[in-house]
N, C-alpha and C positions, 0 to 999 in steps of 0.2 A: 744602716743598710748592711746587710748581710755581706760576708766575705767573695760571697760567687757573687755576687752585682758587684759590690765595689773591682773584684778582679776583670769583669766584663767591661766597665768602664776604662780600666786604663787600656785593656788591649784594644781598644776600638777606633786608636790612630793607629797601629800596627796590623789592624785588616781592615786593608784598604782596597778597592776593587782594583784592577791592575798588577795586587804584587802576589796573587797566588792565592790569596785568603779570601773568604765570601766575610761582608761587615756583618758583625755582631748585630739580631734581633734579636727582640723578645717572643715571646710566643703570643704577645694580645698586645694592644695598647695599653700603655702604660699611664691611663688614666680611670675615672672612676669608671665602672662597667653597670648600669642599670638592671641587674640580673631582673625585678619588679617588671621594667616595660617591656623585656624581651617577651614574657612569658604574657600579659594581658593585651589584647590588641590596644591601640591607642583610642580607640569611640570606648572602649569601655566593655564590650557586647558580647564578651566569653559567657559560657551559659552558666548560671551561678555564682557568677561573682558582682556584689551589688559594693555602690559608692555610697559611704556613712562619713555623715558626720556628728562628730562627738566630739565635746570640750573646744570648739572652736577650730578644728580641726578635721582632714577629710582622711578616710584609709579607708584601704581596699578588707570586704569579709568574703573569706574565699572559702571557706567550709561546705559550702552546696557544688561545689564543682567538683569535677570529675579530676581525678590526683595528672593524668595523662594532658589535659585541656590547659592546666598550671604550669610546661615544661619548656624544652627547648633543647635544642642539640648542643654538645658544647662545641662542638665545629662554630657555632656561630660566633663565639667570640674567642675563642682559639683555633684565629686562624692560620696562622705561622708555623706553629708545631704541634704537640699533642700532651704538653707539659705544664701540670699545674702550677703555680708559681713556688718560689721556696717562702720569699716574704712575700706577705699581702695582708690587707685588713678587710674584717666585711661588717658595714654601717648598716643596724637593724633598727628602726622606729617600730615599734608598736604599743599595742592597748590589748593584752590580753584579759581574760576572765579569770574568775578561783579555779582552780584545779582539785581536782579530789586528790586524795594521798598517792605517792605511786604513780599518778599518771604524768604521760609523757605525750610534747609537741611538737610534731617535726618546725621546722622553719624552713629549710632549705636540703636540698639531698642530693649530692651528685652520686649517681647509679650506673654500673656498668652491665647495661642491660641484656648482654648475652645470657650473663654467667649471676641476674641479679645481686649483683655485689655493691655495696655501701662503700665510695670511695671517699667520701667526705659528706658531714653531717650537720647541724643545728638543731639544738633539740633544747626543752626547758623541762622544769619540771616544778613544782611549788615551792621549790628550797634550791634548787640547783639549775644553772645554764651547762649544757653537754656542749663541747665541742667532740667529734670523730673524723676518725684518717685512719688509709689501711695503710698499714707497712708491712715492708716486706724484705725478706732477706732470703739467701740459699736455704735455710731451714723451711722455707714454706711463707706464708702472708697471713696475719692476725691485724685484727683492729684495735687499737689503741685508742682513749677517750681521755680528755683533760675537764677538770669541771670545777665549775666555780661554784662555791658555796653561798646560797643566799643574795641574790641580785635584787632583791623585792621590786620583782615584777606584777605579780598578783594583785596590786591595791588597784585595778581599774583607771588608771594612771596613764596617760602616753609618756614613754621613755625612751628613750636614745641610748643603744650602745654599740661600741665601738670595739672586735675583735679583734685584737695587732698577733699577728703571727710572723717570728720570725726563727728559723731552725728550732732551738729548743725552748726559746723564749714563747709563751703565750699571756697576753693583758689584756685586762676584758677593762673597760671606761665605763662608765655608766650616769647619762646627763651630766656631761664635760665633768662628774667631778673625781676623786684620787683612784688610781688605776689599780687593782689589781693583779697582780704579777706571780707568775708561773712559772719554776724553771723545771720542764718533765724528762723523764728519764728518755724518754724515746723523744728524737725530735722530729718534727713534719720532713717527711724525706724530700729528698733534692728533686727524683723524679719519678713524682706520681703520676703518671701518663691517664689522661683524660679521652684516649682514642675510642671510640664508638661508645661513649656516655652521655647522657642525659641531666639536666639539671632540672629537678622539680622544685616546685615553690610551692611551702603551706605543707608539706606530703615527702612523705619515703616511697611514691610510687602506688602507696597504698590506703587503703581509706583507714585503716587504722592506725592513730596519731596525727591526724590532720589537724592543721591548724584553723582552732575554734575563734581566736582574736580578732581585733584589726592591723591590718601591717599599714604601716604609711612608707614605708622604706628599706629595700634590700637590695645595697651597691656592693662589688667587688672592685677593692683599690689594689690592684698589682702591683710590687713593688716598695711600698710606705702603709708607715701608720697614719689613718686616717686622720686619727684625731684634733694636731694641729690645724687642720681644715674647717674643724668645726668648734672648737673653744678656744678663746673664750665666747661665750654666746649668752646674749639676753633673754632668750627662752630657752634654755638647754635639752628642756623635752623636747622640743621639736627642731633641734638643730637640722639643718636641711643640706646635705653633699648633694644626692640627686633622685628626684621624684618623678613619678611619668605624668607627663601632662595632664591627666585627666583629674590631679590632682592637687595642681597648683591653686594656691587662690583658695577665698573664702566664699561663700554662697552670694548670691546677689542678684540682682537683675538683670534679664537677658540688655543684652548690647543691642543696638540696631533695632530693634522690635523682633530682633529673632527668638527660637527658645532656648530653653537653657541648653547648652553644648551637652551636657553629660546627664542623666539619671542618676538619683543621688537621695538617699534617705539622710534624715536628722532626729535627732531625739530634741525636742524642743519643749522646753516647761513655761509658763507664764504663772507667775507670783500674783496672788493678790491680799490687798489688806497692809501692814504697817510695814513698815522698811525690814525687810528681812537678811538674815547676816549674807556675806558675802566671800563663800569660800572654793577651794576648790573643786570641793561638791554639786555647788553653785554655778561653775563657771561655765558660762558659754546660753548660759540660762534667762531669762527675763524677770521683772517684776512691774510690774503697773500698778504705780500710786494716784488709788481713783480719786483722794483728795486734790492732787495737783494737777489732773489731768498728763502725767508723764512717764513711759515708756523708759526701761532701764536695762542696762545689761550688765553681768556682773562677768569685770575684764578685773583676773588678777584677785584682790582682795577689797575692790571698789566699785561701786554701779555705775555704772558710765551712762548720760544721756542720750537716748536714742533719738526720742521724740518728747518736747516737755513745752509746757508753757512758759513764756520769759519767768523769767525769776529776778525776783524786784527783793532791794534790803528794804525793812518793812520798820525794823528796830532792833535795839540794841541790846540782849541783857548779859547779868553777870553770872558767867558759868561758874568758875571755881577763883577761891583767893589762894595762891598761891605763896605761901611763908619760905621765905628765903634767909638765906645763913645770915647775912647783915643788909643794908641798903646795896639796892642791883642797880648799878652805873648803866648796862647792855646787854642786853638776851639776842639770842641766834637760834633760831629755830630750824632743824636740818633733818632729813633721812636719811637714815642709814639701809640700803639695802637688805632684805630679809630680816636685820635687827629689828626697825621701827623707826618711828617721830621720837623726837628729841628737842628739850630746848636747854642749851648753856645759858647759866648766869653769871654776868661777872659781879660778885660782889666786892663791897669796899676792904672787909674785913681781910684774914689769912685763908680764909677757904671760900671758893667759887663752888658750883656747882651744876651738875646734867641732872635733867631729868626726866622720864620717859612717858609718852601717850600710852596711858594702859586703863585698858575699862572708862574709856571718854576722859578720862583727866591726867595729867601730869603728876606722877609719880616719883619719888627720890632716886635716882639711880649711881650717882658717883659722886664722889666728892673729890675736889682738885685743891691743890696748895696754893695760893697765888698772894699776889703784893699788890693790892689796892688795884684791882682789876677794873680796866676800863672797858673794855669788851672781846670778844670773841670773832672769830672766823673761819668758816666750815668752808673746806676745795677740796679735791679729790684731785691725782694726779695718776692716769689710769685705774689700778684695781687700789692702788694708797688711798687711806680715807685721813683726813687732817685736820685738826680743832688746833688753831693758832690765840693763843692770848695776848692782849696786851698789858702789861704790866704798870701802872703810875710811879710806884717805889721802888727805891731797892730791897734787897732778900736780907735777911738776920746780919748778914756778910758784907752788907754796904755793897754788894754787885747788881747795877740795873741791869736786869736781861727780861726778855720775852719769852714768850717758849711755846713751840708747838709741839702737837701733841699726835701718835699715829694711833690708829683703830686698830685694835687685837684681834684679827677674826677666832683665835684661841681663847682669849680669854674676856672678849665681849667688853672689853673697857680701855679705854687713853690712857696709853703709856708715852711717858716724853721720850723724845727722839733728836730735839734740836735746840738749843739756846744760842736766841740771838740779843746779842749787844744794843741796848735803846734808853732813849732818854725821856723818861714821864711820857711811854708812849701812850696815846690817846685810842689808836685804830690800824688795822688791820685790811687789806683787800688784795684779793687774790684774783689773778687772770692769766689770759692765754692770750698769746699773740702768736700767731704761724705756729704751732703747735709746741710754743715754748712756753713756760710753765711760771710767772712771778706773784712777789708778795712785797705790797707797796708798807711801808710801818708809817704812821703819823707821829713823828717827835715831837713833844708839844714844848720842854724846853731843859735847858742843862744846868740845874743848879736856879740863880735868875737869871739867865739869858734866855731868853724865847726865839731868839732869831739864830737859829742852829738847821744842821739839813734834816731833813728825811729821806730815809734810803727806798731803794727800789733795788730788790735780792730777786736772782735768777735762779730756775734749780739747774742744777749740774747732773747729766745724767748719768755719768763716770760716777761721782761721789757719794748723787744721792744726798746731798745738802742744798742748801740755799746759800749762795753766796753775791757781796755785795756787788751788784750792776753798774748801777747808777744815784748819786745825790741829787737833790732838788732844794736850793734854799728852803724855808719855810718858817712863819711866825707864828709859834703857837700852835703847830698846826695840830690840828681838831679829827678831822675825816679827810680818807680817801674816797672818792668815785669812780668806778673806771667804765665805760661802755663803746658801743662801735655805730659808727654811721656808715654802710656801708666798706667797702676796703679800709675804714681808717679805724684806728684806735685811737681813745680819747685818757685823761688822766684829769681828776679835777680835784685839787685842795682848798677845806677851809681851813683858811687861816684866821683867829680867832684874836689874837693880842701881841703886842711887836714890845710891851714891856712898859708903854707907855697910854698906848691907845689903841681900841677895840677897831676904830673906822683905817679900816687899810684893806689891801687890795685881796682880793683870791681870785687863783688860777686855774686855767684849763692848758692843760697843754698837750698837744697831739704827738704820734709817736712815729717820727721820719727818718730812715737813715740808721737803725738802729736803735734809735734812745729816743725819751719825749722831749719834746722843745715846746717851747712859749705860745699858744695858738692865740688865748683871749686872758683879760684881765676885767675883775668884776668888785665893785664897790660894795663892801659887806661892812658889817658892824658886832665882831663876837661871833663869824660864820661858826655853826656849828655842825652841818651836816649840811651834803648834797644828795641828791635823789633824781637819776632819770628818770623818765617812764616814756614811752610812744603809746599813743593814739592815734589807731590806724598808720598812715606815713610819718606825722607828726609827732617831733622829738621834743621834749622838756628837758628843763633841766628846773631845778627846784633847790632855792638854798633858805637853808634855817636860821635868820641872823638872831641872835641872842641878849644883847642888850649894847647900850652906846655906855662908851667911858672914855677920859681921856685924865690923868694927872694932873690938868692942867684946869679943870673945871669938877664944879662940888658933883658929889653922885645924888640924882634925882631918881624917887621914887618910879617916873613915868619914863624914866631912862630907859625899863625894861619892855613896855610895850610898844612895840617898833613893828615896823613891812619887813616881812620875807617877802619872798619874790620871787616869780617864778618865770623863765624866761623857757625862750622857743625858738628853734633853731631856723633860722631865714638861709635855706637852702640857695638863691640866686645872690645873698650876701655874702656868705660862706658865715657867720658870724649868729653866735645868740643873740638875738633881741629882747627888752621887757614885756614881758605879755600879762602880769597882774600881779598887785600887790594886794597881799594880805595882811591882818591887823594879826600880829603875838603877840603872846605876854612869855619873853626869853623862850623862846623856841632851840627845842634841842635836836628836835629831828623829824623828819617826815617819813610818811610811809603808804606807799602807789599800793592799793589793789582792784580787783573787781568782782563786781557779783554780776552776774549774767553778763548783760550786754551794756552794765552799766559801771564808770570807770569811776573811782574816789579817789580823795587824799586824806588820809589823817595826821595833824599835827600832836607832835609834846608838847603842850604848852606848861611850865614847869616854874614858873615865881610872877606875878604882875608888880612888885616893886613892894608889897604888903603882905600878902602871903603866897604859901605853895597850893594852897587850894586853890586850884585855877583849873578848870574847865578845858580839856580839851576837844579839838573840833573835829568830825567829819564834813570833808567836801564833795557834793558829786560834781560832776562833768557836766555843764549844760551848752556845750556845742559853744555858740555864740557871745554866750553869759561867761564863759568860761566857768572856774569852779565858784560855788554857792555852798552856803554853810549850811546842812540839812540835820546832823547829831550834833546834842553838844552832851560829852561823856563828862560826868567828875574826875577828876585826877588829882592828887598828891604829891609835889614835886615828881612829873612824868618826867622821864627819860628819855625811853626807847619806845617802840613798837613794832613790832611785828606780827603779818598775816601771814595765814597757813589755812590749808584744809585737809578734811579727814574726810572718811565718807558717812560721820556723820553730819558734815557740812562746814559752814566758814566761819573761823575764827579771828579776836583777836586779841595779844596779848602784849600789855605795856609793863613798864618795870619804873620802878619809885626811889631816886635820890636818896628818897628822905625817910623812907621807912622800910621795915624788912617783909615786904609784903608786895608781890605781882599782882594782876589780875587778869583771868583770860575771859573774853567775853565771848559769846556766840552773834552771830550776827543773825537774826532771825529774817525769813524771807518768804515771800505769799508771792 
């Protein structure tokens, strides 16, 4: 804040009504000012100005109106005094066209219409944004012009920018991202008097340099830079301070059986013929696939279902084999904002690896150093993005640590950031609770001891670390789970081997009072993994037991084909119940997705006590039936699995113990 505001602020308990002084105002309110809705009535109905929409989006084209039709007095919102502000910022949306060389557009023009004089300006031009201000001294009064070089406006694009004016300071923002910054010889004077002026919109007054675009947006914020008000933002082009009504909202059907509120053009395309790309050229756009019978929109860089026939998994085949650095213990498949899809491998070997969805298939993208990597964990903590590894061994150095890892936006690759202290940790999960940030580790055991804790680290937002929270006994333990049933938070370990024998208990424990506590206890055998999923209201919980052993009895071949089990949460019990057992061969881990309106499970089934070639299963949902085995995939000591979708459609990709080889299958669907 400028030094004449901050000085106004403190005098403003020393005039006080009563002691001689009138209280310090401003000349306007000191909030956003709709310059847009002043000057268009609110039905829309000025003559020449029509309502478009483009890219998903509605703005006003004002170029058929009269420059006088587009105005307003500035009395109207300077009503207090007659003085333009010293700081202010002014928030522009638009979608302009190519410009010919040399040419220029007004935006906005306050006129002091006696003496036709430019007291402030907005102007563009194909290379350059104009700001103008008259100043003035005893010598006489000249205009002065600050301008930014290159805003790439022109590419047919709605963008957002953000003017911060403050005495000599000028920054131009452009779609929330790095500002611009101007320090001018002349700075916007303290008082530029706005008495008998006019504010045109689109126009200097004049029809020549009218604005040819779409505006969606042009607020005056007296007082601040706007910009904190609108970034960070998930669509940044169209970050929204304040619109006029007639253009909130996307098109749609009348309310009520009335008609539509507003009059409103659109540029509408409909695609036909085979899947066509999906980009910003695209966007806002349709395509109808007359083979499916389905209706498509393309939001972003994906077709989104408008109108389609169910969509049924039909079968299964094999997209790409994916060669990996040694045998892949755990794959995590994650997005990266604007980056792309990604999936980490933790392999056995010294080097793990990312790799990147480019041209329909999984590409080599980075390689990481790690110590017999058991798998990975992708969280984000606001704009931080984070790939967490667990580590099985220790480093050249005899030190076990784990280590996550932060996202470059510089240099588009994980770089480590944090090493944490763990013992043969097995897994990795990350959650939020009341907007506090943790990372559960599974310790699977210390040397031979298996009944060691596993911690629960918090982040610190002072430090910016993770530090330890809270311990949790644990044997062996395998995987975290963590999910919510309403207000509660849940925490659920498998515990796998207690050093003697596989059959022992694993827990749920819910999260009261600050820390989790004990809720349930569940009879596993080599638990290796849990998996919620809900169906509709309906909660699961899903654990993957592995095989039965005990030191005390010989190991039998059919030790390893055993019931997982999957229970279901009795809401008037408060407590999981058994709801179906299924037949493994050493089950490592399950994995919930869906295709249309139809919900699966897939199992790893990964050794039947003879070999790794063991067949793993697809289950669909059959209501009553519970799940039923519908695919059966070949597998190779399976591991992992994981679903994902692109918009070429649904995927899925398991990773092999036993060999240095993924594979990602497509799910085909009629």
């Amino acid at each position: 804040m400028s030094a004449l505001l901050t000085l106004c602020v403190v005098l403003l308990p020393l005039a006080t009504p009563g002691r001689g002084a009138r209280q310090w105002e401003p000349c306007t309110d000191l909030r956003p000012l709709d310059m847009l809705a002043e000057a268009v009535p609110p039905d829309g109905s000025a003559v020449g100005v029509r309502v478009m929409q483009v890219q998903g989006a509605r703005g006003l084209q004002l170029s058929a109106a009269a420059p006088r039709a587009l105005s307003f007095p500035a009395s109207r919102i300077f009503f207090r005094c007659d003085l333009f502000p010293e700081e202010f910022s002014i928030v522009v949306t638009l979608k302009v066209p190519s410009l010919p060389p040399k040419k220029n557009e007004y935006l906005l023009a306050v006129v002091a219409e006696e003496r036709d004089s430019l007291l402030l300006g907005l102007r563009y031009s194909p290379t350059q944004l104009h700001f103008l201000f008259l100043s003035e001294d005893g010598a006489g009064a000249w205009q002065t012009r600050v301008s930014f070089r290159s805003p790439a406006l022109v590419d047919g694009q709605w963008h957002v920018l953000v003017l911060a004016v403050s005495e000599g300071s000028f920054s131009l923002t452009t779609d929330c991202g790095p500002a611009v910054d101007i320090m001018a010889d002349m700075p916007f004077p303290a008082t530029l008097s706005v008495r008998g002026a006019r504010f045109f919109i689109g126009s200097r007054r004049r029809t020549k340099g009218r604005f040819t675009g779409l505006v969606r947006q042009l607020v005056l914020l007296p007082g601040s830079d706007a910009t904190p008000r609108l970034c960070p933002c998930v669509n940044p082009e169209l970050a929204v301070l304040s619109i006029p009504a007639i253009l909130h909202g996307l098109t749609g059907k009348p309310e009520d059986n009335e008609v539509l509120k507003y009059p409103y053009e659109t540029n509408m395309k409909v695609t036909l013929g085979p899947r066509p790309p999906c980009t910003k050229a695209e966007d806002a756009q349709f395509w109808f696939d007359a083979s499916r019978k389905g209706l498509y929109l393309c939001v972003g860089s994906e077709w989104v279902s408008v109108l389609a026939a169910k969509e049924k998994l039909d079968y299964v085949e094999e997209h790409q084999s994916l060669f990996t650095n040694s045998e892949t213990l755990g794959i995590e498949v994650f997005v990266i904002p604007e980056a792309g899809l990604f999936v980490a491998t933790a392999n056995r070997k010294t080097t793990s690896a990312i790799y990147k969805w480019t041209d329909g298939k999984f590409a080599s993208y980075q390689n990481i150093p790690t110590h017999q990597a058991q798998s990975w964990r992708h969280f984000t903590i606001g704009k931080k993005i984070f790939l967490a590894v667990a580590n099985f061994e220790p480093n050249e150095k005899g030190q076990e640590f784990s280590v996550i890892y932060k996202w470059s936006q510089r240099r588009l690759r994980f770089t480590p950031y944090q090493r944490v202290p763990t013992h043969s940790a097995r897994d990795w999960e990350a959650f939020e609770v009341a907007g506090e940030h943790f990372l559960a580790v599974a310790n699977h055991r210390e040397g031979d001891n298996h009944n060691i804790d596993s911690v629960i680290y918090k982040w610190n937002p002072g430090t910016r670390l993770f530090e330890a929270n809270q311990t949790i006994a644990t044997s062996g333990a395998y995987d975290w789970e963590f999910f919510t049933v309403g207000p509660y938070a849940f925490l659920a370990v498998a515990n796998a081997f207690n050093g003697t024998s596989t059959r022992l208990q694993s827990h749920l424990y819910v999260r009261l009072d600050g820390s989790f506590q004990l809720f349930q206890s569940f009879l596993t055998f080599g638990a290796a993994d849990w998996e919620v999923f809900h169906i509709g209201e309906r909660v699961f919980l899903a654990v993957a037991n592995s095989h039965r052993y005990d030191v005390e009895m010989r190991v039998q071949n059919d030790s390893y084909v055993i019931n997982s089990v999957i229970y279901e949460l009795n809401v008037t019990a408060q407590t999981f119940v058994r709801f179906q057992e299924i037949r493994t061969c050493s089950a490592l881990d399950w994995e919930f997705f869906s295709v249309g309106e139809d919900y699966f499970l897939v199992v790893a089934n990964s050794f039947d006590g003879n070999t790794f070639s063991v067949n793993s299963i697809i289950y669909r949902w059959q209501g009553y039936e519970g799940f039923v085995a519908v695919h059966s995939l070949p597998t190779f000591g399976c591991r992992d699995w994981e679903a994902f979708r692109t918009a070429a459609g649904s995927f899925l990709v398991y990773s092999s113990a036993k060999e240095p080889l993924s594979r990602v299958l497509k799910l085909r669907t009629g």
